[in-house]
PDB file of N, CA, C and O in Angstrom:
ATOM      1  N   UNK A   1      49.613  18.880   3.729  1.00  0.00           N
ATOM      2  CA  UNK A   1      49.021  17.559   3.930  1.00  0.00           C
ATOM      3  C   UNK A   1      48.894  17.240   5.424  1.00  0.00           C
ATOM      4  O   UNK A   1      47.919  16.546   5.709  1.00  0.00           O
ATOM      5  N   UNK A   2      49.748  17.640   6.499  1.00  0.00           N
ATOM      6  CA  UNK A   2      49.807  17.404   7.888  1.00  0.00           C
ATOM      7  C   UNK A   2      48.684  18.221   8.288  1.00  0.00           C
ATOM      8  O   UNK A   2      47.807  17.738   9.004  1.00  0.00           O
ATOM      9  N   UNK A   3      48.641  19.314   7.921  1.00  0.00           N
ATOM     10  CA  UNK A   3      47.266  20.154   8.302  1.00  0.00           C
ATOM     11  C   UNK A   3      46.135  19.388   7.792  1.00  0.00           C
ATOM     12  O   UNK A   3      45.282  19.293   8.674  1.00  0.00           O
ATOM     13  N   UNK A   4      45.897  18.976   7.029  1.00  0.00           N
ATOM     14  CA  UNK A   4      44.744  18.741   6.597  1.00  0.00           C
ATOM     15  C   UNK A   4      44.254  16.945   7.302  1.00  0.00           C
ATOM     16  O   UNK A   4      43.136  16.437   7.392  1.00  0.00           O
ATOM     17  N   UNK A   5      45.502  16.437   7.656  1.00  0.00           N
ATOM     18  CA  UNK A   5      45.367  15.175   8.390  1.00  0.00           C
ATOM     19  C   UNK A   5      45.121  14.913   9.960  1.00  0.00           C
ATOM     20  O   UNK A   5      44.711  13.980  10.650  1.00  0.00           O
ATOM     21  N   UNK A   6      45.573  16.191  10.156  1.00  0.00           N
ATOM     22  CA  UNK A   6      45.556  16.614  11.456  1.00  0.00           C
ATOM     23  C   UNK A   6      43.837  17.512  11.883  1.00  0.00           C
ATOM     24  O   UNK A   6      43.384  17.733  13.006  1.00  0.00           O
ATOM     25  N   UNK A   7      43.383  17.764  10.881  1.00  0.00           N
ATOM     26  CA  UNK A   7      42.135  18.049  11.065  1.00  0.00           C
ATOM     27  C   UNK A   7      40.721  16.783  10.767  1.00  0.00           C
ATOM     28  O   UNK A   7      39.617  16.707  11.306  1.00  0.00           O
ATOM     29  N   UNK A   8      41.134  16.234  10.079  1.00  0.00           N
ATOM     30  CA  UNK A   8      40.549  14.728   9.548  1.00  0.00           C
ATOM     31  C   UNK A   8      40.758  14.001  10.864  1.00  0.00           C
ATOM     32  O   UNK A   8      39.799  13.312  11.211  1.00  0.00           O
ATOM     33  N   UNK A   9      41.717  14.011  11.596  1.00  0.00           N
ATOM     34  CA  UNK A   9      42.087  13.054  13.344  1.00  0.00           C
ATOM     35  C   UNK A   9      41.209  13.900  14.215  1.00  0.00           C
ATOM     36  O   UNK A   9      40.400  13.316  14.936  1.00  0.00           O
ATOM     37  N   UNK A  10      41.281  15.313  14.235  1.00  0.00           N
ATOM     38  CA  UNK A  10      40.650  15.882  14.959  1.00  0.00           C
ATOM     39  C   UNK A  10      39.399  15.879  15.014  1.00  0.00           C
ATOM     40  O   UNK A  10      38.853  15.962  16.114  1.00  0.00           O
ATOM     41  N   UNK A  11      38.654  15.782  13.842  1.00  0.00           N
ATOM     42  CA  UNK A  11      37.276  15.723  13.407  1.00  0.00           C
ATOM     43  C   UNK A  11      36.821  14.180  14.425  1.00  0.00           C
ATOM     44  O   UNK A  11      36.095  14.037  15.409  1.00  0.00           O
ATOM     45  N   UNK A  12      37.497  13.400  13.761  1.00  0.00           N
ATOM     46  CA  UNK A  12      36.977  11.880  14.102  1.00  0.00           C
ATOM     47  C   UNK A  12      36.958  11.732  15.743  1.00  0.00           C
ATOM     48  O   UNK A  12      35.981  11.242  16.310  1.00  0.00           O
ATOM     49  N   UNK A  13      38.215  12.235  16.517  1.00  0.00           N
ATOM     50  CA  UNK A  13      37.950  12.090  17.511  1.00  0.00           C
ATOM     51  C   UNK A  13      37.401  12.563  18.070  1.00  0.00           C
ATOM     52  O   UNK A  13      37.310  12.254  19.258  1.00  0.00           O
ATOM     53  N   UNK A  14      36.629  13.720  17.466  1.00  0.00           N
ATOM     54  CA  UNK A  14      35.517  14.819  18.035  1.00  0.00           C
ATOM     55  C   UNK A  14      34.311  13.999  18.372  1.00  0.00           C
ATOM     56  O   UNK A  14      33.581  13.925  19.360  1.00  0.00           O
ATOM     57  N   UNK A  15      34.373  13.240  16.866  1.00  0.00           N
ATOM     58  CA  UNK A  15      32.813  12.754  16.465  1.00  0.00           C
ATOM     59  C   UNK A  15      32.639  11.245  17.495  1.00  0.00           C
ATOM     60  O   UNK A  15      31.596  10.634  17.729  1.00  0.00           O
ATOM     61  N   UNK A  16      34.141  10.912  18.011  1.00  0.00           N
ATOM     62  CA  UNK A  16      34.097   9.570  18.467  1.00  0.00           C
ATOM     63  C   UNK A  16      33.448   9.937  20.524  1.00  0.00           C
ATOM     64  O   UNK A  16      32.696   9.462  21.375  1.00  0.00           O
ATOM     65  N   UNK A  17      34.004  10.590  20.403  1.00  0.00           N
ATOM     66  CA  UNK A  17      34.078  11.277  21.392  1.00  0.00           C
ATOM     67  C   UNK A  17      32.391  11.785  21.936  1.00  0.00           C
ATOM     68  O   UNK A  17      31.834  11.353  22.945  1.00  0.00           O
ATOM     69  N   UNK A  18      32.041  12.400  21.345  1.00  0.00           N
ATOM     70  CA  UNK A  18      30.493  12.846  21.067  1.00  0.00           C
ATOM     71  C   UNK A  18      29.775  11.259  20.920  1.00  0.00           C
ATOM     72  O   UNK A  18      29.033  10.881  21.826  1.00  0.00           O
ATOM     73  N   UNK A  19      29.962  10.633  20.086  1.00  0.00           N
ATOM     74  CA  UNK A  19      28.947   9.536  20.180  1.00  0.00           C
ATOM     75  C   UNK A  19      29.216   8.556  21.145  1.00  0.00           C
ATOM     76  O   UNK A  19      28.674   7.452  21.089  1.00  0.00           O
ATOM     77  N   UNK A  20      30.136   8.920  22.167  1.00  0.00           N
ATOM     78  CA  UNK A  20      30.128   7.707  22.967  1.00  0.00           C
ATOM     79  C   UNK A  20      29.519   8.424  24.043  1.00  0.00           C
ATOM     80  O   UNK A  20      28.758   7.874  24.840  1.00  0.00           O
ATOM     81  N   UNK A  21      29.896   9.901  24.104  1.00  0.00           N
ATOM     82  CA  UNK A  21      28.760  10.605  25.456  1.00  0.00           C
ATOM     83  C   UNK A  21      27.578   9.960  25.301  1.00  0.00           C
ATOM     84  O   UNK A  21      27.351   9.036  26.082  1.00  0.00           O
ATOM     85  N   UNK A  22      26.558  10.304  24.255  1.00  0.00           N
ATOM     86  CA  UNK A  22      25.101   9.621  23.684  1.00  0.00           C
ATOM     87  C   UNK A  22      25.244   8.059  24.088  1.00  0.00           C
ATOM     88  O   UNK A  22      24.387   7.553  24.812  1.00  0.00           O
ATOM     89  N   UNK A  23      26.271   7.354  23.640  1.00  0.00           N
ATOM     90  CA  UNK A  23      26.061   6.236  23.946  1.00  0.00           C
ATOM     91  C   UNK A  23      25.660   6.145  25.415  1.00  0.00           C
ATOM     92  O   UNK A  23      24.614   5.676  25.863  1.00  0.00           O
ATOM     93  N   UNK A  24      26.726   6.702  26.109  1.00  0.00           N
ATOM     94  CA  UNK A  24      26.676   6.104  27.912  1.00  0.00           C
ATOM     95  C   UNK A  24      25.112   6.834  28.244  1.00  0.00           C
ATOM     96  O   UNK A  24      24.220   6.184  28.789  1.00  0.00           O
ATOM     97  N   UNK A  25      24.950   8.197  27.851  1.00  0.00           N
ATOM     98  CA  UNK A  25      23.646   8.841  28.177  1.00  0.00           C
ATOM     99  C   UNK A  25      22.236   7.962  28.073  1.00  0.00           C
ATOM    100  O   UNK A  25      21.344   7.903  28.919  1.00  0.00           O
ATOM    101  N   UNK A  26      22.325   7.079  26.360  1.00  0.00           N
ATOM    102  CA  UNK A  26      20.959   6.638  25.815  1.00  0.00           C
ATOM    103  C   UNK A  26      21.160   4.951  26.587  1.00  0.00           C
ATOM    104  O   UNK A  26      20.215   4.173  26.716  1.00  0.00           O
ATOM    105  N   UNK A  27      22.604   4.648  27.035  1.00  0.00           N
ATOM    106  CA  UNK A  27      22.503   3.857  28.377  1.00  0.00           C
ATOM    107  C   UNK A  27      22.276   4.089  29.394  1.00  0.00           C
ATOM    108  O   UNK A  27      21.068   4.149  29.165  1.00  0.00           O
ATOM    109  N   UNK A  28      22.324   4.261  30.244  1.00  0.00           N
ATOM    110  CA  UNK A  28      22.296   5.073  31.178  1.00  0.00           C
ATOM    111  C   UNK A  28      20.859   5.439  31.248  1.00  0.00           C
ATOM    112  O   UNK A  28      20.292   4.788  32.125  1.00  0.00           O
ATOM    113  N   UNK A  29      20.101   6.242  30.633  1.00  0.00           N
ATOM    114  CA  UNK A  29      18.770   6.157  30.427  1.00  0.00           C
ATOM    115  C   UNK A  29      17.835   5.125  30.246  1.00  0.00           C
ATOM    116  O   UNK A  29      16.724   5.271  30.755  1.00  0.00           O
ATOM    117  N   UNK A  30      18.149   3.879  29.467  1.00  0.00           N
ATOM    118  CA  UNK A  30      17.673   2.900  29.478  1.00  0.00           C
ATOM    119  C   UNK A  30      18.007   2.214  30.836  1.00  0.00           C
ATOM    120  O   UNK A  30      17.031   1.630  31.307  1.00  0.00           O
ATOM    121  N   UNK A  31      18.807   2.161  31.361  1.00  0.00           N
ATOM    122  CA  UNK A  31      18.858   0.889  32.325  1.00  0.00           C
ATOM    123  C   UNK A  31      18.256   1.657  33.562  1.00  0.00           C
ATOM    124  O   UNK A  31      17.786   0.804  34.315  1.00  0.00           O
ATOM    125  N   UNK A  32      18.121   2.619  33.954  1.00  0.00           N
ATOM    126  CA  UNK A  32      16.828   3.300  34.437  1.00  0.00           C
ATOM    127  C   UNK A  32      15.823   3.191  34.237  1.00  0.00           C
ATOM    128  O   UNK A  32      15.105   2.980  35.214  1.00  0.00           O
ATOM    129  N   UNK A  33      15.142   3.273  32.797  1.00  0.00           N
ATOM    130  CA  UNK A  33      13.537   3.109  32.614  1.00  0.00           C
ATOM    131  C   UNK A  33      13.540   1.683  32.743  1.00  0.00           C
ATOM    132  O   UNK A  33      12.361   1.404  32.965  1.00  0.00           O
ATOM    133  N   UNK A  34      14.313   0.460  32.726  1.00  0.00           N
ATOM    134  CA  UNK A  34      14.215  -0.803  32.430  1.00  0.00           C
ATOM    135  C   UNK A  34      13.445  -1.051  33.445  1.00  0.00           C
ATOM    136  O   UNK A  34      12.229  -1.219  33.347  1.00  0.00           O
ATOM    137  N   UNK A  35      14.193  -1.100  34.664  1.00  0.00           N
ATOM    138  CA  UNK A  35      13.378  -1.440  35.721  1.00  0.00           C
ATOM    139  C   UNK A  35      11.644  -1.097  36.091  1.00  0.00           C
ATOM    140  O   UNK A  35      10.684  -1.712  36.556  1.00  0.00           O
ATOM    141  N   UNK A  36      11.949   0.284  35.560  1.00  0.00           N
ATOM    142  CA  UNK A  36      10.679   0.725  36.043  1.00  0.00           C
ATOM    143  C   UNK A  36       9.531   0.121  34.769  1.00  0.00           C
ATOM    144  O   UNK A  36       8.318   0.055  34.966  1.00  0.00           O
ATOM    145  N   UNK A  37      10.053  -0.190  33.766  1.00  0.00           N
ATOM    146  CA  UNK A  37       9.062  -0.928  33.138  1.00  0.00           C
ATOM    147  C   UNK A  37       8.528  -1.847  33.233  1.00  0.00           C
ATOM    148  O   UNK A  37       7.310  -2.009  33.151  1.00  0.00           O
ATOM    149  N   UNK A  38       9.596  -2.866  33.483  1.00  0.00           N
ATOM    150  CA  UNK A  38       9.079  -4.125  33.534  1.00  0.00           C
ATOM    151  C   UNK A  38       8.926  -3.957  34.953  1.00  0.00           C
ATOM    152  O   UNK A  38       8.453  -4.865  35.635  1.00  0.00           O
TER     153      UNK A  38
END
C-alpha cells in the first residue's frame, strides 16, 4: 500500500509540477504579446 501511495504522490507532484511550468510559460507569453497588441 506505501508503494502504491507513494507513486500516486509522485505522479501528482509530477503533474503539479508540469502544469505550473505551462502555466508561468502560457504567462509569460501572454504578458509579452499583450503589449504588443494592444
Amino acid at each position: 500500500m506505501h508503494i502504491i501511495t507513494y507513486a500516486v504522490f509522485s505522479y501528482l507532484i509530477t503533474a503539479a509540477i508540469s502544469f505550473a511550468v505551462i502555466g508561468v510559460i502560457v504567462g509569460i507569453s501572454k504578458l509579452l504579446s499583450s503589449p504588443n497588441a494592444s
